[in-house]
C-alpha positions in Angstrom: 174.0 27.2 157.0 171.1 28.4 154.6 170.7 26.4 151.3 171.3 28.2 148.2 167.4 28.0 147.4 166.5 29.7 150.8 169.7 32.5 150.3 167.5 33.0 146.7 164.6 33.7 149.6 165.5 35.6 151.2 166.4 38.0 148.8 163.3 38.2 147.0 161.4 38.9 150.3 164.2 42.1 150.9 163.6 43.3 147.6 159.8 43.3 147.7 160.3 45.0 151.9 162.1 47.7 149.6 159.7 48.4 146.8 157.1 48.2 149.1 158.8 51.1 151.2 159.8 53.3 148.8 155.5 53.0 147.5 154.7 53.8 151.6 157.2 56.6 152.0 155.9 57.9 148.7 152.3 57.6 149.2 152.6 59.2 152.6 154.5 62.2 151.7 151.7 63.0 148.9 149.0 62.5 151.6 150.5 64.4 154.0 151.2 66.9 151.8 147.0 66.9 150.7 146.0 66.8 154.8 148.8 69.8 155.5 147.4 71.9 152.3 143.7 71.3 153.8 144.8 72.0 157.5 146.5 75.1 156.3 143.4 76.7 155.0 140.7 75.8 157.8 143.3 76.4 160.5 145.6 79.1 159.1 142.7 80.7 156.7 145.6 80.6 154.1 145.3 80.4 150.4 145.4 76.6 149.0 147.4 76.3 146.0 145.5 73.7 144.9 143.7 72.4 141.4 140.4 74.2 140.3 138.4 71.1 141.3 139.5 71.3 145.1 138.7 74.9 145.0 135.4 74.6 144.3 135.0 72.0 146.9 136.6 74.1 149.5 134.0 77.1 148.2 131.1 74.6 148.3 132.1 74.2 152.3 133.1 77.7 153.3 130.7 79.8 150.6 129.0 82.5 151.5 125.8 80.6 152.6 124.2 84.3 153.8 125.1 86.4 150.9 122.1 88.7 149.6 120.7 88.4 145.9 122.8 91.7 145.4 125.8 90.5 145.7 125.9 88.3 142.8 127.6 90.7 141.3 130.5 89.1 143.0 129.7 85.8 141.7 132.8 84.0 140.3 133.1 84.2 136.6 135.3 82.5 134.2 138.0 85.1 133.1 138.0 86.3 136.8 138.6 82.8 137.9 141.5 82.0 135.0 144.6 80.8 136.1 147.7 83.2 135.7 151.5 82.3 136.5 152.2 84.0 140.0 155.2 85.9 138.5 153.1 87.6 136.3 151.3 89.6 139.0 152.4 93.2 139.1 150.1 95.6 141.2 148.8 98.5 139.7 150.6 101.8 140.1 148.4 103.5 141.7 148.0 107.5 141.8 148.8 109.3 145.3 145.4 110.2 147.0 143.6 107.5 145.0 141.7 104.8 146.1 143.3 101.4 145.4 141.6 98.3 144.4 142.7 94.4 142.4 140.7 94.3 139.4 141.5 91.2 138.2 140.6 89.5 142.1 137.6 88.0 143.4 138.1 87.4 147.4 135.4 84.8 148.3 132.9 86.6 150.9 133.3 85.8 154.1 129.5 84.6 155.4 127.6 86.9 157.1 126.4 84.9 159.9 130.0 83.4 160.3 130.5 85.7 164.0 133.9 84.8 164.7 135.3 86.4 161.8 136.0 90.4 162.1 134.3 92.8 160.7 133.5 96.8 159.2 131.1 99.3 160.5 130.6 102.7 158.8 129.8 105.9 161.3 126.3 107.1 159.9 127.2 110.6 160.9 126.3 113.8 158.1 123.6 114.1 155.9 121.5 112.4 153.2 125.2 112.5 150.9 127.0 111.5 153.3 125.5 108.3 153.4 124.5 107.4 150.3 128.2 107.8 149.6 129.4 105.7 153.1 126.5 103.1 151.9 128.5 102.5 148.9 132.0 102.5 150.2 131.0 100.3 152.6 129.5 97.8 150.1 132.4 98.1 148.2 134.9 96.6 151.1 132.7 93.4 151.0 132.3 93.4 147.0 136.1 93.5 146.4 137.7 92.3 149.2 134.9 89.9 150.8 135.0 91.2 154.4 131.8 90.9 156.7 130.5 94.5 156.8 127.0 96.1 158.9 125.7 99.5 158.7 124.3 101.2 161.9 120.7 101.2 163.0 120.5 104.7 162.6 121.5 104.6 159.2 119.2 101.6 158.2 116.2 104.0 159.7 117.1 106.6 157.0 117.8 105.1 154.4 114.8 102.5 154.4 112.5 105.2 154.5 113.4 106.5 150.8 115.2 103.2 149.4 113.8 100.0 149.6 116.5 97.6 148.7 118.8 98.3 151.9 120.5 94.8 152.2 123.9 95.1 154.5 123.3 94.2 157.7 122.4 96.3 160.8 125.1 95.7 163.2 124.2 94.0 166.5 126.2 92.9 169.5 125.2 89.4 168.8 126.9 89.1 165.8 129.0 91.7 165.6 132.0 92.8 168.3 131.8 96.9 169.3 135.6 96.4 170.2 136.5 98.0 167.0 139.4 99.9 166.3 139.2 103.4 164.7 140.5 103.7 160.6 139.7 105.8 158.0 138.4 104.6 155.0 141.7 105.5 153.0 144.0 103.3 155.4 141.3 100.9 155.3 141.2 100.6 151.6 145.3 100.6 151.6 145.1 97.6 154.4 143.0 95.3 152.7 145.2 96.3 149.2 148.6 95.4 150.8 147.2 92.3 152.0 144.9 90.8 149.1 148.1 92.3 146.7 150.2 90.4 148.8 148.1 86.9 148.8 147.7 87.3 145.2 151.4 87.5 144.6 151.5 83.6 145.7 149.4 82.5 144.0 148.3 81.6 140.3 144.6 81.8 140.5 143.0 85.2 140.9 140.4 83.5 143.5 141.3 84.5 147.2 139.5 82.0 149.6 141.3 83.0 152.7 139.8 86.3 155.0 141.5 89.3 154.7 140.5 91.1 157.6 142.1 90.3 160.7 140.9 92.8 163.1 137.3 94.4 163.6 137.2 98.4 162.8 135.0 101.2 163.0 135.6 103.7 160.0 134.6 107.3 161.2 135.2 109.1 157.7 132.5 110.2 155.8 134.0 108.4 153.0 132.9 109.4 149.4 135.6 108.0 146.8 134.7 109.1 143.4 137.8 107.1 141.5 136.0 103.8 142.9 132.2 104.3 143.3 132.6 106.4 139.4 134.4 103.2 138.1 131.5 101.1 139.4 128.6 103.3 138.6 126.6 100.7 137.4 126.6 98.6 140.4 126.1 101.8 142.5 122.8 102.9 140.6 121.7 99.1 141.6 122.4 99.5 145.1 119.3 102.5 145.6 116.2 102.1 144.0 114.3 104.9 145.8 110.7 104.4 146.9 107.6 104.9 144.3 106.3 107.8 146.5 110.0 109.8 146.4 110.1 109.1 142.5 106.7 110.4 142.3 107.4 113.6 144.0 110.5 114.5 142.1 108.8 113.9 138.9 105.9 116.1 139.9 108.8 118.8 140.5 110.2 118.4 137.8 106.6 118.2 135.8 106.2 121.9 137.5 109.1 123.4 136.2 108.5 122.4 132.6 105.2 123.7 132.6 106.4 126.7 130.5 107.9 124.4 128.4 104.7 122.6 127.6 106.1 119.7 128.4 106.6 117.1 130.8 109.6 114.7 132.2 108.1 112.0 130.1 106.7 114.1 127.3 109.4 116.2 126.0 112.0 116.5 122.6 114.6 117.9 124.3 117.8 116.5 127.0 117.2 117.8 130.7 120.6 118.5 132.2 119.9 118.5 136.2 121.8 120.9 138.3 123.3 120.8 141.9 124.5 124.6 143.3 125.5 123.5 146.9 126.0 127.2 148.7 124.9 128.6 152.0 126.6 126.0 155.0 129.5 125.4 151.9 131.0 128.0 151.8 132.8 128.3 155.4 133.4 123.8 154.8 134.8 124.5 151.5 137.2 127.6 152.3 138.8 125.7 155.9 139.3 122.3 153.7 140.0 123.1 150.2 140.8 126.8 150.2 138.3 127.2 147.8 135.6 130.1 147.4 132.5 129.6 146.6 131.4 129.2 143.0 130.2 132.0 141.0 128.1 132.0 137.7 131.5 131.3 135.7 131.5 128.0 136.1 127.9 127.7 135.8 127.7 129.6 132.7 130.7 127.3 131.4 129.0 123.8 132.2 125.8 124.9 130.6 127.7 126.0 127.4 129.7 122.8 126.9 126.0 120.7 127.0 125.0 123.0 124.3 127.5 123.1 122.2 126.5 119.3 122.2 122.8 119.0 122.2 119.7 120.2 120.9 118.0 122.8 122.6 119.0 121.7 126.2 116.5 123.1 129.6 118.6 123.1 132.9 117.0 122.4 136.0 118.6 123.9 138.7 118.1 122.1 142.8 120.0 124.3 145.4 120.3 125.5 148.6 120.2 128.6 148.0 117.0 129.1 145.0 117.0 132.9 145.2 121.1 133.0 144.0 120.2 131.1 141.6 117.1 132.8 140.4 119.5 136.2 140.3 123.0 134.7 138.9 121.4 131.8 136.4 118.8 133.5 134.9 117.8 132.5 131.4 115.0 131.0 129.0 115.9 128.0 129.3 117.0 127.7 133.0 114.4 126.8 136.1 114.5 126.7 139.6 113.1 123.1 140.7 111.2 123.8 144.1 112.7 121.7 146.4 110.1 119.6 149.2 113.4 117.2 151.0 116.6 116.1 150.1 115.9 112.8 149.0 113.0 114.3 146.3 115.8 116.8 145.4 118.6 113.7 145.2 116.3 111.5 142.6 115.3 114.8 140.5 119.1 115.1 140.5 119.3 111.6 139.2 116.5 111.9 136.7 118.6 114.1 134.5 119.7 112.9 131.4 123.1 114.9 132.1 124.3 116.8 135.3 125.9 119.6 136.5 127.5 119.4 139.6 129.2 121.4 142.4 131.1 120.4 145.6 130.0 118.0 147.9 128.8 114.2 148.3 124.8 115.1 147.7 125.8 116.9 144.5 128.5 114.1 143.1 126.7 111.3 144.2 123.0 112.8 142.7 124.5 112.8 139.7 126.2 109.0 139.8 122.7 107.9 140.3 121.9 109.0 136.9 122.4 108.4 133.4 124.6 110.1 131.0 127.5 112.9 131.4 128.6 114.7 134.5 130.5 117.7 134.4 132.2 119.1 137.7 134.2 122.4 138.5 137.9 122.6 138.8 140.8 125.2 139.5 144.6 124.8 139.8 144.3 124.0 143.7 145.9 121.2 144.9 144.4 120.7 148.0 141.1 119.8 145.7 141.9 117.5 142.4 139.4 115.2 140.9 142.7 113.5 139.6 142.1 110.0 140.2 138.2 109.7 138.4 139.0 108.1 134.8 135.4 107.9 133.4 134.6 109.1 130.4 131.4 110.7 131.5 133.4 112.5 133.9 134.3 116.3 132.9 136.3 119.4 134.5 134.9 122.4 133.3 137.2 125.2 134.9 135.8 127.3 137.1 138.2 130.5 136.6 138.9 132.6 134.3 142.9 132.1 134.2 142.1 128.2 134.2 141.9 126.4 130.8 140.5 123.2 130.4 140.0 121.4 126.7 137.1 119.3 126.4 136.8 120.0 122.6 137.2 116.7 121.9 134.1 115.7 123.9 131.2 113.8 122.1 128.2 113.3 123.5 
């Protein structure tokens, strides 16, 4: 029989067995919980839901090591990086035909040099437009949603030999997988939307840390999405910076054609307005696409009349295709034909203006982009063709047809 004292014991010792379980049992659940929560990111490249101090140690781990001095553009701020309660996160509407993009997200790069992950190549197929504008498209898939992205070595041939800050990389098989599946640009854009949309849903910071890009594709579009590279334009003017000897050349044009003038591009009292008239190979692309004609001296005559009924005394320098057209249909005092030695002098005169004019296509929108100041562009009642989804307020449809009204009268320049 056990003594009273030892019964007393006994007792103590089962109590303090008990408290000291209940502290194990508790202490393990809230370390397994922390190992599970690491585990899940590194092994299921999930989201952690985790305090702002063991993000940044995760980022200090897995940041982009390899990212250029370009991209600090995409550096983490701290109202991008503010916490917001999960159930607050709607997705924007967006318009049908638009390009859709998170603007209050930052997806964390995915390193460069980091092989195993997938990754984007753009086709480098049309002309100096095309891929200026597929440059940019594709530099915009890495600055918004942080995906690995490389450019072809044809493309990084042409484009280094007129701009000399080309920084994506040139795809290789040493780095980068050719088993790529086929996407456009559009479905691409929508696929990394739905996902990062998704992610961002569960979760109350608006940093995503996990890739979101599962699968390697090839886009063969020749994308050229005005909505998203004219709501970036800034960053998109810092993506070229076009070789001295181009800038020289364009200037000289443009020196030339205000000779009568008495004047030069850096000696002057008055606004240049640049203008792109895209004809001759247009016109049968434009027609099959868009079931558009080509434009006449309407819309012309219109765009020149809305810059001045703004500015001062206003010379337009006209770049085209097609120079005799224009020396025939545009005729004026204070219109000239700039004579045109390659595409990429042509593209920075086009960018030198301190307004543009533009017509269809990628070399004409994205020649303007480039520049500073106020960009009108030609529109009709066609659906097929709608410049819709571009909200900039240097952006501006000047109708193109006589039956077509469009009010810009409360435009100020």
């Amino acid at each position: 029989m056990l003594s009273l004292l030892h019964k007393k014991a006994l007792v103590l010792i089962l109590c303090l067995f008990f408290v000291s379980l209940v502290f194990y049992v508790h202490h393990e659940s809230n370390y397994s919980q922390f190992i599970y929560q690491r585990n899940y990111v590194t092994k299921s490249n999930t989201v952690i839901h985790a305090d702002t101090a063991e993000s940044k140690s995760f980022l200090d781990v897995k940041g982009n090591h390899a990212a250029s001095d370009n991209e600090s553009s995409c550096q983490i701020n701290q109202s991008r990086s503010a916490s917001l309660p999960a159930q607050q996160f709607k997705p924007r509407i967006i318009k049908a035909g638009c390009t859709p993009y998170l603007k209050d997200l930052y997806a964390v790069p995915v390193p460069e040099h980091d092989c195993d992950q997938p990754h984007v190549v753009m086709n480098d197929g049309g002309r100096l437009g095309n891929k200026l504008c597929q440059y940019a498209s594709l530099y915009f898939l890495r600055h918004l949603y942080g995906v690995r992205v490389s450019i072809t070595k044809k493309m990084n041939a042409t484009l280094s030999k007129i701009i000399k800050n080309i920084v994506l990389p040139v795809h290789d098989s040493n780095c980068f997988t050719r088993k790529t599946k086929r996407i456009s640009y559009e479905d691409l854009c929508k696929k990394l939307y739905t996902t990062a949309s998704q992610v961002r849903a569960n979760t109350s910071k608006t940093v995503i840390t996990e890739p979101l890009l599962h699968t390697s594709f090839y886009v063969y579009t020749n994308p050229a999405p005005r909505d998203l590279l004219s709501a970036h334009r800034a960053l998109v003017q810092s993506l070229f910076k076009f070789r001295d000897e181009v800038v020289k050349a364009a200037i000289k044009n443009i020196d030339a054609a205000l000779k009568p003038f008495n004047a030069t591009y850096y000696e002057r009292d008055f606004s240049i307005i640049t203008v792109h008239v895209r004809r001759t190979d247009y016109t049968w692309f434009i027609k099959h696409k868009y079931n558009l004609s080509q434009l006449d001296e309407l819309y012309f005559t219109r765009a020149f009349q809305f810059y001045k009924e703004r500015l001062k005394q206003p010379v337009f320098l006209v770049l085209s295709d097609d120079p005799k057209w224009c020396k025939q249909k545009l005729k004026a005092e204070d219109v000239r034909v700039i004579a045109s030695n390659s595409p990429a002098v042509d593209m920075v005169a086009a960018s030198l203006g301190d307004h543009h004019v533009t017509s269809y296509g990628t070399f004409s929108f994205i020649g303007a982009l480039l520049g500073q100041g106020h960009i009108t562009h030609p529109i009709n009642n066609n659906t097929r063709y709608s410049t819709n989804c571009v909200d900039s307020s240097f952006w501006h449809n000047i109708s193109r047809d006589k039956s077509f009204k469009v009010d810009n009268s409360n435009v100020v320049l």
